[in-house]
C-alpha positions in Angstrom: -86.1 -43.3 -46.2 -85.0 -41.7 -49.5 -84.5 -44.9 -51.4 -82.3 -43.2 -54.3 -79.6 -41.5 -51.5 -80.0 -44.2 -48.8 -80.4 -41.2 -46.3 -83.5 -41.4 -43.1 -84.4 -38.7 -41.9 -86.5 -38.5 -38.3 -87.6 -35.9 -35.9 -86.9 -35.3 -33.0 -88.2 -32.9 -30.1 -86.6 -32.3 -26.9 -88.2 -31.1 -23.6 -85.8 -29.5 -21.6 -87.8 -29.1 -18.3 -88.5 -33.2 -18.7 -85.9 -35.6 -16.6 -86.1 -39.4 -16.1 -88.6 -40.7 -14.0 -87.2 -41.6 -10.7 -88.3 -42.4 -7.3 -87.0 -42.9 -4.0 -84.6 -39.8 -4.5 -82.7 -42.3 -6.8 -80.5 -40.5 -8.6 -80.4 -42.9 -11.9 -83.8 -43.6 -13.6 -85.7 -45.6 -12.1 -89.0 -48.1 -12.7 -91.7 -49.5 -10.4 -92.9 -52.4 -11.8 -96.5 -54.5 -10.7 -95.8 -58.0 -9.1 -94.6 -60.7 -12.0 -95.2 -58.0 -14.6 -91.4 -58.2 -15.6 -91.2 -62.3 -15.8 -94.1 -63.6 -15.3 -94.4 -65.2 -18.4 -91.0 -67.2 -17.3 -92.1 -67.8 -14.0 -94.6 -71.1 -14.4 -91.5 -73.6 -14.3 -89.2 -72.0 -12.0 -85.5 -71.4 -12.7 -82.1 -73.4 -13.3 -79.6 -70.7 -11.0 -76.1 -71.7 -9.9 -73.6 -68.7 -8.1 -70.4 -67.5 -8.4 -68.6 -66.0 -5.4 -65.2 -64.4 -4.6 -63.5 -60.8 -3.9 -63.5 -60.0 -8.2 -67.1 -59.4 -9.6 -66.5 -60.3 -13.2 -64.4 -63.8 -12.2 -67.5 -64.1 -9.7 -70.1 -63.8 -13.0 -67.5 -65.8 -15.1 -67.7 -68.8 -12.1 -71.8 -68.4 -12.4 -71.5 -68.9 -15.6 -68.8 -71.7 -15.8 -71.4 -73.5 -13.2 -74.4 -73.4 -15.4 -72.3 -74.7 -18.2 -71.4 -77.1 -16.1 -75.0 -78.3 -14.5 -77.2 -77.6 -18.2 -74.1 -80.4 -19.5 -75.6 -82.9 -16.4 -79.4 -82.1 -16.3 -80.0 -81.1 -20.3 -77.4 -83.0 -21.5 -75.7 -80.2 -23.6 -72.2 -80.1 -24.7 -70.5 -77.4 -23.2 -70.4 -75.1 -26.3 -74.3 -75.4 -26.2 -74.5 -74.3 -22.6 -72.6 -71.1 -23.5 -74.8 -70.2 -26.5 -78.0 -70.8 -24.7 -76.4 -69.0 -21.3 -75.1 -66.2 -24.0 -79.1 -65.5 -25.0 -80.9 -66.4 -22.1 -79.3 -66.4 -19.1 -79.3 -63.6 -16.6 -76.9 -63.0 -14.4 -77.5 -60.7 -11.4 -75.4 -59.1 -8.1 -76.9 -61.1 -4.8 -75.2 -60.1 -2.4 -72.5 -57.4 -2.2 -72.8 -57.5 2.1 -70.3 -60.0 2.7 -66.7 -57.7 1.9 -64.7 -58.3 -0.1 -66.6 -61.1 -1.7 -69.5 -60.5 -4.6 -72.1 -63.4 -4.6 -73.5 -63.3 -8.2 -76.5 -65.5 -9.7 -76.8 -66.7 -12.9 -80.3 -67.7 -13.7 -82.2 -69.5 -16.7 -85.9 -70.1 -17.2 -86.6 -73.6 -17.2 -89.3 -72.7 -19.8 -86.7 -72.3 -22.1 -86.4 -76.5 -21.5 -90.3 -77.4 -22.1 
């Protein structure tokens, strides 16, 4: 960084001939990860996860959400503004099941390590 303009400058080189790895004939990059090498370090305690269900995805992952709020108020005792902030940084909120038409199940899920 020039500290008299403000400016950075980096470098860059592209290979053409390289794509994203995929596998599977996935057309969208694509990871294969070992067993527990993702979370593992979140895995010793287990997890807090409530669902959200209906025929809209984001009011599904709104209701997941709403229902951790609602259970972190009853088993950690947070106020509800709490719950939000801590589901706002640690929460993750994934599609279950999309099988069941027209409704989207979706999990919202919090290490309990975040608790010890």
């Amino acid at each position: 960084m020039d500290t008299a303009t403000g400016r950075t400058t980096a470098d860059h080189t592209i290979h053409a001939h390289q794509r994203h790895m995929t596998w599977d004939n996935s057309r969208e990059p694509a990871i294969r990860a070992a067993p527990g090498s993702v979370s593992r370090h979140l895995d010793a305690k287990g997890y807090e996860v409530t669902t959200g269900i209906g025929p809209d995805l984001m009011e599904a992952a709104r209701n997941a959400v709403r229902g951790m709020i609602d259970c972190l108020g009853v088993a950690q005792k947070m106020t509800p503004e709490d719950a939000y902030m801590l589901c706002s940084v640690c929460a993750d909120m994934r599609i279950s099941e999309v099988v069941d038409q027209p409704n989207w199940v979706v999990s919202c899920t919090i290490p309990r390590l975040v608790f010890a």
